[in-house]
N, C-alpha and C positions, 0 to 999 in steps of 0.2 A: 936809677931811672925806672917809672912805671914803666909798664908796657900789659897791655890787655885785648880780649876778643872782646869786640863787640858785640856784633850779630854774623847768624850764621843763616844762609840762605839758599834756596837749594833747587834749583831750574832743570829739570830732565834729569840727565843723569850725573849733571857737573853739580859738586859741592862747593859754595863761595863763602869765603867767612871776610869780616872787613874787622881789618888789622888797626890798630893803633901805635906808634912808639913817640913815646918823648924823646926829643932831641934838646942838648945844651947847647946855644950858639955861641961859636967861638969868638964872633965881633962882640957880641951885645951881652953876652949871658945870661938873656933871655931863653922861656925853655920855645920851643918849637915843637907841633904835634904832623909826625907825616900819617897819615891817610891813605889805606888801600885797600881795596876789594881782590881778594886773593884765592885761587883754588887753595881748599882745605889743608890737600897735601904741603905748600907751598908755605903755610905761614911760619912753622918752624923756622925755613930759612931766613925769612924776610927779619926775626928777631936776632939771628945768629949775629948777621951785620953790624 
């Protein structure tokens, strides 16, 4: 499965990065792309899943 950073954006003193993962669905086995704007620190986990 891909999985990449997009963009990384940066407001006051919070750092946001917007996440990407492919997903395979399990009905269709189509890929699926979820999408999120995530503190920096944060995206590691959001990939772990």
């Amino acid at each position: 499965m891909a999985k990449k950073t997009v963009a990384t954006l940066q407001t006051g003193s919070k750092k946001f990065t917007k996440v990407i993962k492919v997903k395979k669905s399990p009905k269709t086995g189509a890929y699926i792309f979820e999408e999120r704007m995530l503190s920096a620190d944060k995206a590691k986990e959001f990939f772990k899943k």
